[in-house]
N, C-alpha and C positions, 0 to 999 in steps of 0.2 A: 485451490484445494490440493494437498500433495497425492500423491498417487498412493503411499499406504493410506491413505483415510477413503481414497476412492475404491481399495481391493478390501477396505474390510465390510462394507455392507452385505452382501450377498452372493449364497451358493445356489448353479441351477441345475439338473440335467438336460441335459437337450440331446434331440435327434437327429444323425446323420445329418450332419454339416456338411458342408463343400468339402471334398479332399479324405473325409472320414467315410466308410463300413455303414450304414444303414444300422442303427443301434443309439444309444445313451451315450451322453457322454458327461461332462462337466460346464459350468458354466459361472463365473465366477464376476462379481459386477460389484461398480460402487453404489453408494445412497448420492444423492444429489440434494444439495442445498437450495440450489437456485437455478434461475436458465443463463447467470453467468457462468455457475462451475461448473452445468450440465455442458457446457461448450467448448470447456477447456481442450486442447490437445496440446499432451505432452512433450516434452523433449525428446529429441532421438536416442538418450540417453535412460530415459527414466524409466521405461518398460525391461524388464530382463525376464529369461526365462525361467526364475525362479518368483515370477511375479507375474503372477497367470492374471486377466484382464477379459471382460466379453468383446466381444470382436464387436470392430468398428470404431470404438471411444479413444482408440489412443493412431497416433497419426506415425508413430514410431511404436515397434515392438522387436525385443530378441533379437536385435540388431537390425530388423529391416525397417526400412521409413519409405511411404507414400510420398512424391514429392511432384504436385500439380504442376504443371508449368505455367502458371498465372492463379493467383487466388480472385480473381474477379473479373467478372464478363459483364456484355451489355446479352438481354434477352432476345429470341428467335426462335426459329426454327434451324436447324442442323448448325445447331453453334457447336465448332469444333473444341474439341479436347485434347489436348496430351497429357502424357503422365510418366514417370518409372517408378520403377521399387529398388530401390540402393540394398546394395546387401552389406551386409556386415564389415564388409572392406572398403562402402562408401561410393563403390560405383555401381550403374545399373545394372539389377541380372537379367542375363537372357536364357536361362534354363530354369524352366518349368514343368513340372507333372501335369498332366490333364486328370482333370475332374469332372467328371459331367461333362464329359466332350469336349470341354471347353480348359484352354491352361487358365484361363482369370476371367472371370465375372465379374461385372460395376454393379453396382445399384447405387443408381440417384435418387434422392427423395427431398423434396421441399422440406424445410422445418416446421412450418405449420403442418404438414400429410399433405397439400393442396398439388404434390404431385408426387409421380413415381416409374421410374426408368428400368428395366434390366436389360441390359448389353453387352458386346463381348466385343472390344477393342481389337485391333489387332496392332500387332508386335512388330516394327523392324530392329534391322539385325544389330543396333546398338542398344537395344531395351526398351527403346520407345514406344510406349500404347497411346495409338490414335481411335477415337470414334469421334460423332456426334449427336450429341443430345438436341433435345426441345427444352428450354429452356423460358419461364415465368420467370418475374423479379422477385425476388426474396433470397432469403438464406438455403442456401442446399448443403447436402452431407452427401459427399461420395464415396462409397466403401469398394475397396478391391477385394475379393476374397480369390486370394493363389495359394498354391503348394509352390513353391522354392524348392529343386530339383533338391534331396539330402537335408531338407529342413521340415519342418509340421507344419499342416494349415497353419491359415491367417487371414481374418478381415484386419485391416489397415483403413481408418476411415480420416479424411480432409474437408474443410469446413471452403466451401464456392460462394462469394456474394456475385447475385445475379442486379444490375441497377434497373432502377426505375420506381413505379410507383406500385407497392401490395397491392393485390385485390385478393382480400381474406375472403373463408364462405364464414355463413354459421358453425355454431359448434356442436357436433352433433356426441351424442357421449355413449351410445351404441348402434351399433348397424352390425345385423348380422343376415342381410339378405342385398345383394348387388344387381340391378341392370345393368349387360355389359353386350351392346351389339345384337340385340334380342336375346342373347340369353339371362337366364337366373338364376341366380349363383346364389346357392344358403350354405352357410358352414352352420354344426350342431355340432355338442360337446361343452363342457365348461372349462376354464380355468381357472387351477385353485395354486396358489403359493408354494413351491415347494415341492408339488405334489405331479405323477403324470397324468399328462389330460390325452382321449382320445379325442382326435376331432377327423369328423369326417364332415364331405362336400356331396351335397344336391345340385346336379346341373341339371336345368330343361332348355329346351326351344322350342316355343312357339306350344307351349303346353306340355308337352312329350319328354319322356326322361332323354338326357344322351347318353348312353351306354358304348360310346365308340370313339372314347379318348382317345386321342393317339400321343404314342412316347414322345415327348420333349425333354432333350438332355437328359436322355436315360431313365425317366422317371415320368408319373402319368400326371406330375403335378409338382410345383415348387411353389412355398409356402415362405415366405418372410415376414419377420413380425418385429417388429421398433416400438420399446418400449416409452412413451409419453416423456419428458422431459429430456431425455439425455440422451435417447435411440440408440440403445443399448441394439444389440443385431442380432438375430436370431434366424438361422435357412434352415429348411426342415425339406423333407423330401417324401413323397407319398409312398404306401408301403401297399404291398398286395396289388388287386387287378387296377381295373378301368375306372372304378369309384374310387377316388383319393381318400387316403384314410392316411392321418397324420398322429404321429405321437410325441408331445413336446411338454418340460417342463419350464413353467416361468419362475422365477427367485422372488416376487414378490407381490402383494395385492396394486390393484392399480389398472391403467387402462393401458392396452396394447393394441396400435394397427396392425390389421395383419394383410397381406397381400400375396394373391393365389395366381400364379401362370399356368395356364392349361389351353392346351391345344388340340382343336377340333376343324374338318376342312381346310387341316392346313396352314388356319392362322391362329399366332399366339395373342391369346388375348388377355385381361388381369383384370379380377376381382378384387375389389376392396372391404374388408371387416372392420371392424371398432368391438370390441371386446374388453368386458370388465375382468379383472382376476378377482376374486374374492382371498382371503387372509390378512394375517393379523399384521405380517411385515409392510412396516412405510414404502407407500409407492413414492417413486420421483414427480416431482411438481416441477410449475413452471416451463410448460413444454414450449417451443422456438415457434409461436405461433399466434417437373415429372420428369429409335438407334437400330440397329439393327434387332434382331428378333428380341420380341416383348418390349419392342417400342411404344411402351404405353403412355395413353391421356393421363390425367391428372383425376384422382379419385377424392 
């Protein structure tokens, strides 16, 4: 599928992204045919910045390219990583803005959802981002989302085969309550096409609210949501006190996981959602189907 037929499906707003103001912004995404064309990643060529894109779907954008240093691994535990980001002149950059404390944020995630990662690499001084992940066999999507010191945000996402044999779960087609560690994790709120959704989070432990979030990366909660077929990217950041309250619009009907970092006692921990959008706009079908802090299980 060419990348105009992928930028004409759908417009979204979305909230305070990595690198962005706490507010709205745009959000601009293809329709998806299939989970071959949901997979595609473009040319280093074919994203410009007159051809705006939702972050994650294209592995080159605006001159910058994602570029793994192996596209397939055997599965483990702390299976290591490289990576850089070329910048428009083709070699690696090493100047970054911090965002959220952090200059680059990973998020890994299984193609089926059957896992999900947030980590923060670190950098030496030729450009090189090392971590490592926990790694299942199957398809993974790893998105970088940086600021380029003089450039605009950017999620950049790359396609990981992990080998060995799947082990899929069932399919479950909403969840909107988590066990995570004894806690209980509800997100409330709907999602409608188009439109902004409030959503806020209920945590308990051990029956008892917790009302003593503590800041992580600036914020009392970070919120990702991958939309079903093509994981379109979406970070969202909690707004106000110690109960996460979140404001995010999605581009069209369909199902979206969403996944919640919140940290309490010190440890990051992540909640998993399944959420329907309701509206009239074609969801994507066909969907592909888990380091340091918010080294999470697989949900």
């Amino acid at each position: 599928m060419s990348t105009t037929a992928k930028v004409a499906g759908f417009i979204v707003a979305l909230a305070a992204a990595f690198g962005l103001a706490f507010g709205a912004g745009q959000w601009f995404g293809p329709d998806v045919e299939s989970e071959k064309s949901a997979s595609h990643e473009a040319g280093p060529n074919e994203a410009t910045a007159s051809e705006e894109v939702p972050g994650g779907l294209m592995i080159s954008q605006d001159g910058y390219t994602l570029a793994l240093d192996h596209s397939d691994t055997n599965p483990g535990k702390n299976v290591p990583i490289q990576f850089t980001i070329a910048g428009p002149d083709g070699k690696p950059i090493t100047k970054y803005d911090v965002a959220h404390e952090k200059k680059l944020h990973m998020i890994a995630v299984r193609r089926d959802f059957n896992g999900f990662q947030h980590v923060h690499p670190l950098m030496a001084a030729d450009g090189t981002w090392s971590t490592n992940l926990d790694l299942d066999a199957g398809q993974w999507r790893i998105f970088a989302d940086f600021k380029a010191t003089g450039a605009d945000a950017l999620t950049l996402g790359a396609d990981l085969s992990v080998a060995g044999r799947v082990n899929h779960r069932d399919h479950v087609t909403e969840q909107r309550t988590d066990e995570v560690d004894g806690y209980t994790v509800t997100l409330s709120g709907d999602l409608k096409a188009g439109a902004d959704a409030k959503l806020t989070v209920d945590i308990t432990l051990d029956g008892k609210p917790v009302t003593d979030l503590q800041p992580y990366l600036g914020a009392y909660g970070h919120l990702v949501a991958l939309r079903a077929g093509d994981l379109a990217y979406l970070h969202v950041h909690a707004e106000g006190g110690r109960k996460p309250v979140f404001h995010a619009a999605v581009p069209s009907g369909g199902t979206y996981h969403l996944y919640l970092d919140f940290k309490h006692n010190g440890v990051v921990r992540t909640a998993a959602f399944i959420v329907d959008a309701s509206g009239s706009a074609a969801a994507p079908t066909g969907g592909h189907g888990e380091g340091e802090e918010g080294g999470h299980g697989g949900h």
